[in-house]
N, C-alpha and C positions, 0 to 999 in steps of 0.2 A: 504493500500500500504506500504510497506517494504522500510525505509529508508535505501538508499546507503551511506555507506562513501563515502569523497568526498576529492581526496586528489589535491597536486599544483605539478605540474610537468613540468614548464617553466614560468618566471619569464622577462620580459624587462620592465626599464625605462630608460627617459629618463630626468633629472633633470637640475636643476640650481647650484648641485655640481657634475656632472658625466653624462657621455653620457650611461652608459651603466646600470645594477641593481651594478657592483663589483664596478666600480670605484663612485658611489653613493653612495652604502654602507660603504667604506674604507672609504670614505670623512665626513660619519657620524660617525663612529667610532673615527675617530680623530679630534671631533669639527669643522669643516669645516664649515666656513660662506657663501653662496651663494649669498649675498644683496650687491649691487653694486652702483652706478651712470648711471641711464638710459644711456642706449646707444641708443636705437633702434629709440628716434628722442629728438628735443632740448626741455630742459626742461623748461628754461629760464623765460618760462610764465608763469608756474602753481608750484605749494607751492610743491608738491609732486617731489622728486628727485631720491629716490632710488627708485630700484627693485629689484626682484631676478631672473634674465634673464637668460637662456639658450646659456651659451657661444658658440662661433665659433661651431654651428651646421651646419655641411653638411651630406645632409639626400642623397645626389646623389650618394655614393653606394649600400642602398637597391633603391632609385627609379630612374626611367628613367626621367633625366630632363625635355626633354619634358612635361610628366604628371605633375613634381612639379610645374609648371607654373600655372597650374590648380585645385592646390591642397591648402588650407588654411593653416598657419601654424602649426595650432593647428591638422589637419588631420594628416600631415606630422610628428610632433612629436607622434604621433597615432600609427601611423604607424611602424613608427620606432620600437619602443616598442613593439609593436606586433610581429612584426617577430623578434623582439630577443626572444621574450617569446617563440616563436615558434617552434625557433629553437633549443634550449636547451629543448623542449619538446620530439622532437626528433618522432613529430608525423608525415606518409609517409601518404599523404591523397589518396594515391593509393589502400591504404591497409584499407583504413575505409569508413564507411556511410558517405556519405558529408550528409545526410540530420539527420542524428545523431551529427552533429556537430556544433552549435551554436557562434553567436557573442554577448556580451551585454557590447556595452563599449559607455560609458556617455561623455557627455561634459555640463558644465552648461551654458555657451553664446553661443556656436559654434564660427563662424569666424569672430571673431568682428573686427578684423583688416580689413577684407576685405572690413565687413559694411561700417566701416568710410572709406576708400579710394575710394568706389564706391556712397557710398552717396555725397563726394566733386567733384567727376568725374560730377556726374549727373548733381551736383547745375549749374555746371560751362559748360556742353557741352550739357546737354539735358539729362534728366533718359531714354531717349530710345538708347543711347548709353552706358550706361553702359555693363559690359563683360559679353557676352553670357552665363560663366559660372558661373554669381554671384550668382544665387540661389543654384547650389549644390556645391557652395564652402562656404557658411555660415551657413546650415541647419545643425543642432546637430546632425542627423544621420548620416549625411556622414562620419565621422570617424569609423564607424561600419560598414557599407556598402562598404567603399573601405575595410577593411582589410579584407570582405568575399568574396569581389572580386578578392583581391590578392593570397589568402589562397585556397579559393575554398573552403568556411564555408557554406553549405547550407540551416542550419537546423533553428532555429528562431534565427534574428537577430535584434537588439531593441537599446536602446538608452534611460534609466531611464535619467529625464531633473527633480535634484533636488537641484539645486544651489550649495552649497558649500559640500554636502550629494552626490552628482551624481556618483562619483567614487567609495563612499561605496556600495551605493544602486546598483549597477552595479556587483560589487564583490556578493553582499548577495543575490543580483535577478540569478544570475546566478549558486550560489550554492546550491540553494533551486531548479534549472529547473534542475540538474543534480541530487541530491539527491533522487528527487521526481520521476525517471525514463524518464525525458521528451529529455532528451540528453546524452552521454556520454559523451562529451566533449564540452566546453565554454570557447573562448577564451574572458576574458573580460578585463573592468578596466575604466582608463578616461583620457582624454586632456583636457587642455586648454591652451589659447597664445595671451591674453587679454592684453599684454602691451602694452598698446596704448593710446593717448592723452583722447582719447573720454572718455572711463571706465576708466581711473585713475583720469578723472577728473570727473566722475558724482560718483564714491567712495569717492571723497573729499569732495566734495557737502552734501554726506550723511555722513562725518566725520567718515568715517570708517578707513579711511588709517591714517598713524603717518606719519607728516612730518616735523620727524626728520631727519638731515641730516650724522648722524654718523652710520655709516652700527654698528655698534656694540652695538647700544642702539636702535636700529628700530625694529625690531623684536623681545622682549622681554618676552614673557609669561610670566605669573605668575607673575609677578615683579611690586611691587607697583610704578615704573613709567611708565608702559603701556601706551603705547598712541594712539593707533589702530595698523593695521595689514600694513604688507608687500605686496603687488603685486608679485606673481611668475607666472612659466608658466611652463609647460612640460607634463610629461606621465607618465603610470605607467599599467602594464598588467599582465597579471595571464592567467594559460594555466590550467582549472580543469579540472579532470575528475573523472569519479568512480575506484573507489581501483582497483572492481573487472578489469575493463578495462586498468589502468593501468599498473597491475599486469601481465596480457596477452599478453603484448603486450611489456614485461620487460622495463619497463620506468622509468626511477630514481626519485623517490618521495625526494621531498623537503620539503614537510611539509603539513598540515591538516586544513578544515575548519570546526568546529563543530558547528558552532550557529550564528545565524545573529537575529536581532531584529530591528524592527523599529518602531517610533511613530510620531506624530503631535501634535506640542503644540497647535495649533489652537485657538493661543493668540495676533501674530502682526506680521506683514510683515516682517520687520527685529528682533525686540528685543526678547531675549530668553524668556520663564516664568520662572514669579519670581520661589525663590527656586530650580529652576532645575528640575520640575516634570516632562517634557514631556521626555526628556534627558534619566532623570534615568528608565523611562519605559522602552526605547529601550534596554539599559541595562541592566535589569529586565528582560526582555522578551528574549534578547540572551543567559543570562545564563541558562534560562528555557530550551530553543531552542539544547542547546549543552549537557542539562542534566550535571550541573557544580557547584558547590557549588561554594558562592563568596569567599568564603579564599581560594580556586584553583587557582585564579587568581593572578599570581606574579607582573604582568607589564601591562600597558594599555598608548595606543599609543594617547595622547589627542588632541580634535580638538583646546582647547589651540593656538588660533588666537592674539593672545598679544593687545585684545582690553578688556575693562575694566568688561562688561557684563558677555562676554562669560567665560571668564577665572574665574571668580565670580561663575555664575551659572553651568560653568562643576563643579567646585568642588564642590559646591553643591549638584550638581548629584549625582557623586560617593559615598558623603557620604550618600546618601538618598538609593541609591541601595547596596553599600555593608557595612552598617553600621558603624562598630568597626575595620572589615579589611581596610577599606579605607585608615586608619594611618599605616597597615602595609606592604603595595604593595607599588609600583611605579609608579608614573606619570609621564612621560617631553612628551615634545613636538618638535616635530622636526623642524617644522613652523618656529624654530627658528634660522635655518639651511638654508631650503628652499624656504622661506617664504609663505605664502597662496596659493597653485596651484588650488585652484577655485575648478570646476571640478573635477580636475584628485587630487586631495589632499588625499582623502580616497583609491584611488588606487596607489599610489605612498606610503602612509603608511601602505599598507597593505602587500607590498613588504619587505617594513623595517622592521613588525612585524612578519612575516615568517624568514628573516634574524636572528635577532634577538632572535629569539626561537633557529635556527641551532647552532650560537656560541654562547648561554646563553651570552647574553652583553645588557645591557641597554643601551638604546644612552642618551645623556645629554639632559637639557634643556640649550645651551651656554647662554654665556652675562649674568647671573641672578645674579642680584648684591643686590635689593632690598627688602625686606620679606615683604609681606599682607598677615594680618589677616585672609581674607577674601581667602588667597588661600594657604596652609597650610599645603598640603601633600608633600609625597617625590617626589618632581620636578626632580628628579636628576641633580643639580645643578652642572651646568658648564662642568663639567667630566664624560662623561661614565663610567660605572663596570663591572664588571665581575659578574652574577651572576647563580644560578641554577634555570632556567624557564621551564615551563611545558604547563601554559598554558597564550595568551597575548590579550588583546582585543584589537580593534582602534575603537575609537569615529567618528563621523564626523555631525556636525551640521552644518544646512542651513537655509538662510533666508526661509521664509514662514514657519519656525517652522518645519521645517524635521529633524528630528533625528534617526541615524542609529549607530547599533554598531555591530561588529564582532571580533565572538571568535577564535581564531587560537591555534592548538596545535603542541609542537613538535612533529617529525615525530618517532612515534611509530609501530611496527610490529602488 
């Protein structure tokens, strides 16, 4: 079978520094901090303060209030992003195969907010009064299913469930069913909207979050005072399809996926493998995948979670998969911006690394004040650059040892 190019031709997120992919990406461009003082309930009880929350969202001019009553946050930031990708696709579903047209877009919890407030509803009035529509407002596929429902997407619609990997595996599951002839177009990507008492307190339990209380030192990669990760929430969506169909259908290309790779450390529930082996496969395996030599690679978007491991064993990684280049490319992390979006983290970076390819700009890693050994390459510390990019990968690792990486290239004739 005859691999297709597969290029991106609509792009929505929806972030903890911007409602839409321009005013996200401007906010990255100019260091822009997302990590705040929960707002969305009182903290008072538990060690965890900050977050990186989705300010003053009002999702009620794409959907009818009505339906948001019944829609989880985490759908609803889903959504949103979807039809912006959608609509900058500029695709008229009057005029194409609805069963030629796919959805594959991740969440790694689904509606956890709703869990806890319909799990205190039950304790307290009885579980057979909880809301009719508490099952299809917490299940991870509903953010894929409502957007084929709004869209009129008929063709396979899925929902890869890989924890902190979901929005990559999502991006990479969907550019391989298009590549491979099985769809012309895929709108994919990932939610999540997990601020809430319950997950930010069983993440403290398992001392994964920092609870530091200065948004400017919480989020930190790379930086030998890491103390775990940030809580974020939001979206992030990608409108592929094949060149050839893009082409015919005169659609303004944005930019390219050439390579996706994934692996399993199939070493421990949370903790990476030592050295970074499982990591640097997927990486290994996408550059294979894109047909890419690793000194092609200028910039790579890391899953760089500002917790001690991961930031430890990605660099590891990299220097395991692109040896000697490792010291000459780019690494930051944005995380340190938006902080952890769970799910949708690898689809919300993979919007940034298509950006990013367009205006050759690296984004920073902000706040990096302190140097490890142990993590050692160009973080892009503090400041974005200007640079000449060709070609950019993003990481995204998840508990249970999922490791995914994808290769993006500028947009070339």
């Amino acid at each position: 079978m005859d691999k297709r190019r597969v290029v991106i031709t609509g792009m929505g997120a929806v972030t903890p520094i911007g409602h839409t992919v321009e005013e996200s990406w401007q906010a990255v461009r100019q260091g822009v901090c997302g990590i705040a003082p929960i707002t969305a309930y009182d903290t008072s009880a538990q060690k965890v303060k900050l977050a990186a929350e989705v300010k003053d969202f009002d999702p009620s001019a794409d959907i009818d209030k009505r339906e948001l009553r019944h829609l989880d946050r985490y759908v609803q930031l889903a959504l949103v992003s979807a039809l912006e990708a959608f609509r900058q696709s500029g695709l008229v579903m009057e005029q194409e195969d609805p069963y030629r047209c796919g959805v594959f877009f991740a969440s790694g919890v689904g509606g956890f907010r709703t869990i806890h407030s319909e799990c205190l509803k039950g304790a307290e009035k009885g579980y057979d009064r909880v809301s009719p529509y508490f099952i299809p407002m917490v299940i991870a596929n509903m953010a894929a299913g409502t957007i084929a429902i709004h869209l009129g997407l008929k063709g396979m619609c899925t929902c890869p469930v890989t924890a902190c990997a979901s929005g990559a595996y999502a991006v990479g599951d969907a550019f391989r069913h298009v590549r491979d002839g099985y769809a012309d177009v895929v709108l994919c990507g990932g939610a999540e909207a997990a601020v809430d008492p319950l997950a930010i307190g069983g993440f403290t339990s398992l001392r994964a979050l920092t609870t530091c209380e200065d948004p400017a030192r919480a989020s930190i990669p790379f930086d030998a005072e890491r103390s775990g990760f940030v809580l974020g929430e939001g979206a992030g969506a990608l409108v592929l399809e094949s060149y050839d169909h893009a082409v015919a259908r005169g659609a303004k290309i944005l930019g390219e996926i050439v390579g996706y790779g994934a692996s399993c450390d199939a070493y421990h529930i949370t903790a990476p493998a030592p050295g970074g082996e499982g990591a640097a496969a997927a990486m290994t395996a996408a550059l294979a995948d894109a047909g890419v030599a690793p000194e092609e690679v200028d910039y790579i978007n890391a899953h760089g979670t500002s917790t001690a491991m991961n930031d430890a064993g990605e660099t590891a990684a990299v220097k395991l998969a692109f040896g000697d280049h490792a010291y000459k490319l780019a690494m930051s992390s944005t995380k340190s911006m938006t902080g952890h979006l769970l799910g949708a983290a690898g689809a919300v970076e993979a919007v940034f690394c298509a950006k990013a390819l367009t205006d050759g700009f690296l984004p920073a890693t902000i706040h990096y004040q302190v140097s490890d050994p142990a993590c050692d390459l160009d973080v892009v510390p503090n400041v974005g650059r200007t640079a000449a990019i060709r070609y950019a990968m993003s990481n995204s690792l998840g508990f249970g040892g999922h490791n995914a990486s994808l290769i993006f290239k500028k947009w070339e004739e």
